[in-house]
N, C-alpha and C positions, 0 to 999 in steps of 0.2 A: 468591877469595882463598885463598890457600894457609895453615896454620897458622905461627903464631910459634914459634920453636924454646921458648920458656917451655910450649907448649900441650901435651908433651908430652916422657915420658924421653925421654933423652939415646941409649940405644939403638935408640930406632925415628929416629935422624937418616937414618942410610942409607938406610933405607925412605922415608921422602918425599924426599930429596935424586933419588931416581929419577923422582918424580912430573913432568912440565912441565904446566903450566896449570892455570888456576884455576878452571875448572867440575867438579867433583869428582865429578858424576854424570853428565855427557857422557863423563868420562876413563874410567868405571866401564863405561859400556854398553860403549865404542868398544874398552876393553882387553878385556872378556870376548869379544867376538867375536874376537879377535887369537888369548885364550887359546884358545875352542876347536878354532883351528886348532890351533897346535902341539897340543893333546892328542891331535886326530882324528888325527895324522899318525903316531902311536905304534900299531902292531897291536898285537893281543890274546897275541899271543905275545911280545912285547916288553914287556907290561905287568909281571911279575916281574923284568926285569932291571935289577942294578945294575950300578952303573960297578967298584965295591969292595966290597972285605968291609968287612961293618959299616955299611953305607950304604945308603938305604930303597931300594925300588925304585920301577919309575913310579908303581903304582899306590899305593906308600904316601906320595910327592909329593901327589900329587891327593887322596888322603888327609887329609893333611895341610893342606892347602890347603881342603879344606872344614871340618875341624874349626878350623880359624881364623879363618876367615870367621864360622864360627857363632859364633865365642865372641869378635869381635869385635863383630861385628852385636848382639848381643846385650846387648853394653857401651854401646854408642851408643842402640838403644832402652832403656835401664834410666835411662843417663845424662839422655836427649834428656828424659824423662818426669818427671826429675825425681828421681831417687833419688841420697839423701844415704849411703849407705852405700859402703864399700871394696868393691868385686864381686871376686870373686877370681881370682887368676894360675891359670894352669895348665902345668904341664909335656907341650911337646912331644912329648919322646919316651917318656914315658909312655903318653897319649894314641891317639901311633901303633903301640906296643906292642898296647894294649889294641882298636885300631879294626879288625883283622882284615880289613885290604884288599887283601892277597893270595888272601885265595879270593874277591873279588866279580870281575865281570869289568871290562875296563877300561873299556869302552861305557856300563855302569852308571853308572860312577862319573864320568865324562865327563859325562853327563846330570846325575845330580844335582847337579854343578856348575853346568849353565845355568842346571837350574832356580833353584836356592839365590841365583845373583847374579839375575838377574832380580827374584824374590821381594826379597832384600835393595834393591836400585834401587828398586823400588816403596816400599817401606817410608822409604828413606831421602828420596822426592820429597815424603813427607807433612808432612816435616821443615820447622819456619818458621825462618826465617833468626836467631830467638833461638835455636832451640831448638840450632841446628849452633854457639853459641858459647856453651854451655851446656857447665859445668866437672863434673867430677865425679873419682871415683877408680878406679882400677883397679889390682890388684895393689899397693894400697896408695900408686896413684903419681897425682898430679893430671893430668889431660888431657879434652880438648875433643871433643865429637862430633865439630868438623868434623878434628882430628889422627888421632880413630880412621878416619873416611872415608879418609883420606890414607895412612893407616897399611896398609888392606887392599890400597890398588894398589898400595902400595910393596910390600908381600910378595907379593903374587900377581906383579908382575915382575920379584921378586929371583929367584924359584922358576924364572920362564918362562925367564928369562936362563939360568940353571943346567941345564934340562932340552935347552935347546939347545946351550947348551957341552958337557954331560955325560955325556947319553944321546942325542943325535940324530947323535952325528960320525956 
């Protein structure tokens, strides 16, 4: 079952509006293996470029995409376990400012990727079917384990969409 638009801001709409179907850790395996094609398909020398000035490069995409994950993942075990507290918002491009992913290489950062969804998959199957409709806060905004599940594929293929529009012509 997909979330209710009430299950979460009104900002991540675009992000699951991209999601189709309702098994949220079938979507999870079946898109990370998709992601790691387009990422394997970027060489190492491609990895610093951007399309524009002022705009991240591959490697700070994938960057990006992991420190989101983590700090999504992270929302969802805090939330799933039960914690009554607001967890807090982070800024993006701070974030990618501070994550220094233009000197790792891009092979690295690929992998940590698998690894990171895989580990999150596992994590999220230990999940009982209260715990993924289980409310909490985040950035001071009310949402659902199972909206942030929904919420990581909607970004991980808002980003894949853009790396093939952007950087792959």
């Amino acid at each position: 079952m997909k979330p209710a638009p009430g299950d979460y801001a009104p900002y991540y709409e675009n992000y699951i509006k991209l999601i189709d179907g309702d098994d949220i850790l079938k979507i999870l395996n079946d898109q990370s293996k998709k992601t790691q094609d387009v990422l394997n398909s970027f060489s190492e020398h491609k990895g610093n470029f951007r399309y524009a000035d002022g705009k991240w490069t591959v490697k700070e995409v994938v960057g990006h995409l992991l420190d989101t994950e983590r700090v999504f993942a992270y929302r969802a075990l805090c939330i799933a376990r039960g914690e009554k507290k607001s967890l807090p918002g982070f800024d993006q491009d701070d974030y990618v400012k501070e994550g220094n992913f233009n000197s790792r290489e891009l092979f690295e950062l690929n992998y940590d990727f698998r690894l990171l969804r895989e580990s999150n998959i596992l994590l999220f199957r230990s999940f009982t079917p209260e715990m993924f409709n289980r409310r909490g806060y985040a950035n001071d905004t009310s949402v659902t384990v199972l909206a942030i599940l929904y919420m990581i594929a909607g970004h991980e293929k808002h980003h894949m969409n853009f790396l093939r529009e952007k950087y792959l012509r």
